[in-house]
C-alpha positions as CSV (number, residue, x, y, z in Angstrom):
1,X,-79.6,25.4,44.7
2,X,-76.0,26.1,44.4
3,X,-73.8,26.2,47.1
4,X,-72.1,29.0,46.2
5,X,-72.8,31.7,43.7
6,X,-71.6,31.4,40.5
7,X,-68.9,33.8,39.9
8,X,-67.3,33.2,36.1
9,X,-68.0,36.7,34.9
10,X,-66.3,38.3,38.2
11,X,-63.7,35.8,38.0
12,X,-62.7,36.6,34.3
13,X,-63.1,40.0,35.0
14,X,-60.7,40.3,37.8
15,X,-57.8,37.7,36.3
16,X,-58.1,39.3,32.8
17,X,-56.5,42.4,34.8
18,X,-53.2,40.8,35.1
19,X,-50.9,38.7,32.5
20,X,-47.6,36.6,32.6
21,X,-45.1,39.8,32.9
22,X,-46.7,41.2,35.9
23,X,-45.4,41.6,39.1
24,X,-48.5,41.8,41.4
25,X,-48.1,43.0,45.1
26,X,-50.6,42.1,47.6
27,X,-51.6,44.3,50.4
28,X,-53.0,43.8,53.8
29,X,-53.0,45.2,57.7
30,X,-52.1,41.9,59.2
31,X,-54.5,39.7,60.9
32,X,-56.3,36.2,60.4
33,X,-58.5,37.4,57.9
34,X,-56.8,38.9,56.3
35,X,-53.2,36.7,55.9
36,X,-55.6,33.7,54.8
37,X,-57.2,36.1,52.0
38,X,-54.1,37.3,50.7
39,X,-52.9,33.4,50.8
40,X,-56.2,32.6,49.0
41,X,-55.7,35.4,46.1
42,X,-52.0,34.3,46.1
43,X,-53.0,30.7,44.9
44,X,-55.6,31.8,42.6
45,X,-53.4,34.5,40.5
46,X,-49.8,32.8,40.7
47,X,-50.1,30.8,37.6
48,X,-51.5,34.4,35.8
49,X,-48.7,36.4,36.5
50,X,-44.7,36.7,36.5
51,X,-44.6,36.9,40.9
52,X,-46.9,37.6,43.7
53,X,-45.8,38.4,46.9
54,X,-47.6,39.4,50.1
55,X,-46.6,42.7,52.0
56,X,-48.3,43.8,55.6
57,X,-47.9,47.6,56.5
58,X,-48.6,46.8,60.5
59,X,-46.6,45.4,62.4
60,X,-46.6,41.2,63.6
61,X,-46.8,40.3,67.3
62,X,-49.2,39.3,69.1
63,X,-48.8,35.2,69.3
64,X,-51.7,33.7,67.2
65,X,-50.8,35.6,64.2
66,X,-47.1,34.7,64.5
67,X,-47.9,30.8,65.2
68,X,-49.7,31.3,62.1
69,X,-47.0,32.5,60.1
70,X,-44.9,29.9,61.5
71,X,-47.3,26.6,61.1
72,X,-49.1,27.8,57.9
73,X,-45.8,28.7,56.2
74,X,-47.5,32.2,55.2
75,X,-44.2,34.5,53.1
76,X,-44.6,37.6,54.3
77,X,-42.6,41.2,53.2
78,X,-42.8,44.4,55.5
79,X,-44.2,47.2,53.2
80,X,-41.6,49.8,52.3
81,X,-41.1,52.4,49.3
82,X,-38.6,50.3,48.0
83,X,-40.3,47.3,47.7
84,X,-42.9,48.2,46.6
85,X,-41.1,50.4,43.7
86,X,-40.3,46.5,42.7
87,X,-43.7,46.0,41.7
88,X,-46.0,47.2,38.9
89,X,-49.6,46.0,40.3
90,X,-50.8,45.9,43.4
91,X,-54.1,43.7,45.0
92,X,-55.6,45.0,48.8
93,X,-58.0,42.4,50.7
94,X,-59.4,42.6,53.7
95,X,-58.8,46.6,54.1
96,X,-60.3,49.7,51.9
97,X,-57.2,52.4,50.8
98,X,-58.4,55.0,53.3
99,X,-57.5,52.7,56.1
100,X,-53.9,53.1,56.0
101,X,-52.1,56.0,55.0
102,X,-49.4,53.8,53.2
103,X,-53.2,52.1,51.0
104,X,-53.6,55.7,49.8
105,X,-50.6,56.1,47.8
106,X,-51.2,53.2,45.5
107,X,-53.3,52.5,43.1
108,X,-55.1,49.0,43.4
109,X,-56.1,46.7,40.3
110,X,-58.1,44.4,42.9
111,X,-59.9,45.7,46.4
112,X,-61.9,42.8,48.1
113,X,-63.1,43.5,51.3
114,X,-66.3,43.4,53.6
115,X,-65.5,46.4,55.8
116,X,-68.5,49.3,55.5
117,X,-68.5,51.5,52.3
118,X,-67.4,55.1,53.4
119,X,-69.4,57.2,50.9
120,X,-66.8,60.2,51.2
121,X,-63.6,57.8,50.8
122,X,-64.8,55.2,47.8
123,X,-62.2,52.4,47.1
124,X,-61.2,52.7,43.8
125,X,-59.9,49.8,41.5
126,X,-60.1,48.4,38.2
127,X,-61.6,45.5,40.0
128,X,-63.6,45.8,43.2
129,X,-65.8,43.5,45.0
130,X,-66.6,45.1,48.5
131,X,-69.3,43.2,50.4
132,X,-70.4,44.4,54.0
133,X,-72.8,41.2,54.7
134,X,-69.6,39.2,54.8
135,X,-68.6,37.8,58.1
136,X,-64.7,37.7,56.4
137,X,-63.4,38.0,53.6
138,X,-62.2,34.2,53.9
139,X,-65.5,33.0,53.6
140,X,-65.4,35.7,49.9
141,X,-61.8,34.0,48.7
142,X,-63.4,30.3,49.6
143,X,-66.2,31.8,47.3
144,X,-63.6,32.2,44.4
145,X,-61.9,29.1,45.0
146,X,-65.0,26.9,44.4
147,X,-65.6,28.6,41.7
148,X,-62.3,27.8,40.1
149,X,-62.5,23.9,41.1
150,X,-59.2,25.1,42.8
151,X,-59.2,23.0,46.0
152,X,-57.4,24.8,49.1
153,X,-54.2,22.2,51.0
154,X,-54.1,21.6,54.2
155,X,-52.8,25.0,54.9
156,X,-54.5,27.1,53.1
157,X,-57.6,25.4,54.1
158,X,-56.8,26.0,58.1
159,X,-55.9,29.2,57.3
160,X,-59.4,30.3,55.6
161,X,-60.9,28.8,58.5
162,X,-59.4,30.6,61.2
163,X,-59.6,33.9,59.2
164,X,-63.4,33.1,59.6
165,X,-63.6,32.0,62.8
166,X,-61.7,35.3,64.4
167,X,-63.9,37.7,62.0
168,X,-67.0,36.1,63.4
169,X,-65.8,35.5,66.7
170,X,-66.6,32.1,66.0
171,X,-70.2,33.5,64.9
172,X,-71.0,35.5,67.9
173,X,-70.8,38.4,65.4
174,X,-72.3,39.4,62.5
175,X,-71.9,36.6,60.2
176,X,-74.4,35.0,56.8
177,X,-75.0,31.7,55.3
178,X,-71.9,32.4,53.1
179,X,-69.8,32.2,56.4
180,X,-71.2,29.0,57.3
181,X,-71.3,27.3,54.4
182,X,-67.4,28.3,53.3
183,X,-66.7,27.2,56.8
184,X,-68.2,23.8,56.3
185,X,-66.9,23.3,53.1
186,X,-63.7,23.9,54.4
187,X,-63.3,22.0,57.3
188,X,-63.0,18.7,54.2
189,X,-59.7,20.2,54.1
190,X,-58.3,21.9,57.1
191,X,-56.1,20.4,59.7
192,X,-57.5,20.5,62.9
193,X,-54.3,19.9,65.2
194,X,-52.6,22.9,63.3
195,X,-55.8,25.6,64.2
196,X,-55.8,24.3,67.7
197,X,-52.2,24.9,68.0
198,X,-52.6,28.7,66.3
199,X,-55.9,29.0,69.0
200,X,-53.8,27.9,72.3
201,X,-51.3,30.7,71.0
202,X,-52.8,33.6,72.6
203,X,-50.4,36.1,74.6
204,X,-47.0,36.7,75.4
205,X,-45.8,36.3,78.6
206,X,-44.1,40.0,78.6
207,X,-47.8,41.0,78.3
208,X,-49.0,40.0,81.9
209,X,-47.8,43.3,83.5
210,X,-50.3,45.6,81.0
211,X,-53.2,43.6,82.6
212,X,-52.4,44.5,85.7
213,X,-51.7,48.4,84.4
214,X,-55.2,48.0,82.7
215,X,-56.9,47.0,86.0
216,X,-55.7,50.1,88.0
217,X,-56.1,52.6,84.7
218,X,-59.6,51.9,83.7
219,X,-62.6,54.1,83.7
220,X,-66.2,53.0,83.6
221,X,-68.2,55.2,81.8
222,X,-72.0,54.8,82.5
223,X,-72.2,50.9,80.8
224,X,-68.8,51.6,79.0
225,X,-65.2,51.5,79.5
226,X,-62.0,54.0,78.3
227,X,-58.1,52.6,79.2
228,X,-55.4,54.6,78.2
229,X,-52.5,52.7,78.5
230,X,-49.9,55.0,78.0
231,X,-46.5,53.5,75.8
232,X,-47.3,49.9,74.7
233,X,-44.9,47.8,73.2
234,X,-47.0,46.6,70.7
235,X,-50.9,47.9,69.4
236,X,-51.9,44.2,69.6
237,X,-52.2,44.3,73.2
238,X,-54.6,47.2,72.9
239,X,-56.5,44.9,70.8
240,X,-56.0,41.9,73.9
241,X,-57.5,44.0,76.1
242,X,-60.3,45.4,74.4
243,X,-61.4,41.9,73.6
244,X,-61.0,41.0,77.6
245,X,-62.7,44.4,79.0
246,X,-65.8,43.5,76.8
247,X,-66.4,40.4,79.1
248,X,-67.3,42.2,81.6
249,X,-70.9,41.9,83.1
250,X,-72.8,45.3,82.1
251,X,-69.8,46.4,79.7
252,X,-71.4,47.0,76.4
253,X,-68.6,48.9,74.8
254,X,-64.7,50.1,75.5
255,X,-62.5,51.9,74.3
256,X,-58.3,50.9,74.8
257,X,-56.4,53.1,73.6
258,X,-52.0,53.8,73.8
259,X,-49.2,55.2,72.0
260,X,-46.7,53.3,70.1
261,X,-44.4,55.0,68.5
262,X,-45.3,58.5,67.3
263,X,-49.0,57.7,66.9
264,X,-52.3,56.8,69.2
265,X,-53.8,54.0,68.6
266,X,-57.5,53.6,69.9
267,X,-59.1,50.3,69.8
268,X,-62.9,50.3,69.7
269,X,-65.1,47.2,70.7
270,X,-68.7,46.9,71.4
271,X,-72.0,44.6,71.4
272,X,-73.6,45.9,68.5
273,X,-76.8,46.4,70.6
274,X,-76.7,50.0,70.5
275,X,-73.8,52.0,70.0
276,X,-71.9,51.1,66.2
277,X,-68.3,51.3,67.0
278,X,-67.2,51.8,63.5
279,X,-69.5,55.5,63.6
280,X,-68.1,56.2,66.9
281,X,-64.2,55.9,65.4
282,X,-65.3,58.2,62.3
283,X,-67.1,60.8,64.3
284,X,-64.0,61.1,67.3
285,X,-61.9,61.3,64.9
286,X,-62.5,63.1,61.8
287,X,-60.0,64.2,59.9
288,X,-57.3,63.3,62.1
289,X,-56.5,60.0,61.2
290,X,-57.8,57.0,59.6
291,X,-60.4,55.2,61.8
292,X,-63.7,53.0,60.7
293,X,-64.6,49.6,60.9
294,X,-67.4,47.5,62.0
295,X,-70.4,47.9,64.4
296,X,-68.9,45.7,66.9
297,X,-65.2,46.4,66.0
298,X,-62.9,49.5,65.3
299,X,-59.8,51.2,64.8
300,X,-58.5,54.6,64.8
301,X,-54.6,55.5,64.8
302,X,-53.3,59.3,64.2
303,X,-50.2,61.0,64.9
304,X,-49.4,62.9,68.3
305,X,-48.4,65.9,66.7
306,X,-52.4,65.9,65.4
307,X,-53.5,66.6,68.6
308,X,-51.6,69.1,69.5
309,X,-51.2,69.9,73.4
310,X,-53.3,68.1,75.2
311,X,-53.0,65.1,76.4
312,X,-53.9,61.6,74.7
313,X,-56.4,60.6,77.4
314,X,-58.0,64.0,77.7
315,X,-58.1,64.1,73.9
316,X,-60.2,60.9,74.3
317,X,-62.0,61.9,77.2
318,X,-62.8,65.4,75.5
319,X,-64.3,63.6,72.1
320,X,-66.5,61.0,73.9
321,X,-68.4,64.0,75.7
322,X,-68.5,66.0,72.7
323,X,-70.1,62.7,70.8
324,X,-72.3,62.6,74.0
325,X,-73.6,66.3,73.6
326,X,-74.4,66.3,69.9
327,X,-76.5,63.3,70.7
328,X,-77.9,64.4,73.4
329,X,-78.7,67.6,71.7
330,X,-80.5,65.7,68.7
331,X,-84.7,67.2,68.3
332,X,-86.4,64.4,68.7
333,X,-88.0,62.4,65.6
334,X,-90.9,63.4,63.8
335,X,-94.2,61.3,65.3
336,X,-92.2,60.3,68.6
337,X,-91.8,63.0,71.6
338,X,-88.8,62.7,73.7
339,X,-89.9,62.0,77.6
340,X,-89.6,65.2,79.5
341,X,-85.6,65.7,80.5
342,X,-84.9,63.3,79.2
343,X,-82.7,63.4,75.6
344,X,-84.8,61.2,73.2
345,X,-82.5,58.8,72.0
346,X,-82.6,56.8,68.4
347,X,-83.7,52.9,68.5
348,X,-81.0,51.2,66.8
């Protein structure tokens, strides 16, 4: 049995898309993932085409992704109109083009990702390779690599394996025997000083004070959580807390949510026992904004002006009880009677 599947006629595929005048762009919302996927793609298409570059349209703060920057060497370009007016293909890993307004307006020779398919927003490319049973997408790129006998450096290696270690939460969430193996074969090559230095590199100091905001804001909802934090500094302290309030004993799912800039930003995070996080961020949101992701993970972000008058925690509060009553509302299943007042409710 291989260890990997064999991927030569996806592998030609995709790299026949591109030759030596090309100028090849790739895109990503910046995080482990998906820096050490857009690193990965980087090394396997450099020698195919004039330039590649790597361009993140979120912004970079919170501490582990910066150490990573720093210690894996990762070149990284801020998205704009101009720069991207400098390039004549463009790649996207780790994301789908309805996730970011600023994905939409391209069009994409390559999309590889392992976020859910959204049925009414398909990724379109010349090239696609879009697989939800993937822990990370690093544990896909480690798939290619193999495949080309192209074997990852030291940095490149430790990046791949933190990308899969945060997307699995270190396999505490969904994860397959791709994501174990590519983390295996990977840890021949990795540098284990450098990940434990990227690890230890959690928060800033200047984010101590929105714990202590988050303690006094916080509203428990039945076995969940809602914090509206108001102005944040940066989104990724949204994405801190979320992480933190799920630790809580009888906390199966929260919701952080804050406005930087013009826009709210609503972090979801669950267990994945029974609510799916990434349905919950589609069905608050709508049309509003673009929001999706994974059963245990999610994001939403759409502009104030969207939501009008109210207010940004009312807005919240307001779409969580209308989720509530449409479910609540649901006939119950054919063959199974709901217990009397009581709202049947799905197994999932």
């Amino acid at each position: 049995m291989a260890y990997f599947r064999s991927l030569d006629n996806k592998i030609k595929e995709m790299t026949g898309l591109f030759n030596k005048s090309d100028r090849l762009l790739i895109l990503i919302n910046a995080d482990p993932d998906a820096m050490a996927s857009a690193m990965a793609l980087k090394r396997i298409l450099y020698r195919k085409v004039q330039t590649a570059a790597i361009a993140h349209v979120n912004d970079i703060s919170r501490p582990d992704n910066l150490a990573m920057l720093k210690l894996l060497r990762i070149p990284m370009l801020k998205l704009t109109p101009l720069l991207a007016a400098q390039y004549d293909k463009f790649a996207l890993v780790d994301s789908q083009p309805h996730h970011h307004p600023d994905f939409e307006k391209l069009d994409f020779s390559v999309i590889l990702d392992h976020h859910p398919l959204n049925k009414e927003k398909p990724a379109k490319a010349l090239f696609t390779e879009i697989n939800p049973d993937y822990g990370a997408v690093s544990s896909l790129m480690t798939e290619y690599l193999y495949n080309l006998k192209i074997r990852p450096g030291k940095l490149l290696a430790t990046a791949l394996v933190y990308g899969i270690k945060t997307d699995t939460q270190s396999f505490e969430r969904k994860f397959n025997d791709v994501d174990i193996r590519a983390f295996r074969y990977l840890t021949k090559f990795y540098s284990p000083l450098l990940l434990q230095k990227i690890i230890r590199s959690e928060f800033h100091k200047e984010w101590l004070k929105y714990f202590s905001l988050a303690f006094r804001k916080v509203k428990i909802l039945g076995n969940g959580a809602s914090v509206f934090m108001g102005k944040v500094d940066s989104p990724d302290i949204l994405v801190i807390l979320a992480d933190f309030f799920l630790r809580i004993h009888n906390i199966s799912w929260d919701i952080v949510s804050g406005i930087h800039r013009d826009s709210l930003v609503i972090i979801f995070r669950g267990d994945g026992l029974r609510k799916d996080m990434g349905r919950m961020a589609s069905q608050m949101i709508g049309d509003l904004g673009p929001a999706g992701g994974h059963r245990q993970m999610a994001r939403a972000e759409l502009p104030l002006d969207r939501i009008e008058n109210i207010h940004p925690q009312q807005f919240i509060l307001q779409r969580l009880s209308n989720l509530n009553t449409r479910k609540k509302s649901k006939p119950p299943s054919k063959g199974r009677a709901a217990a009397p007042g009581k709202a049947y409710e799905p197994e999932k």
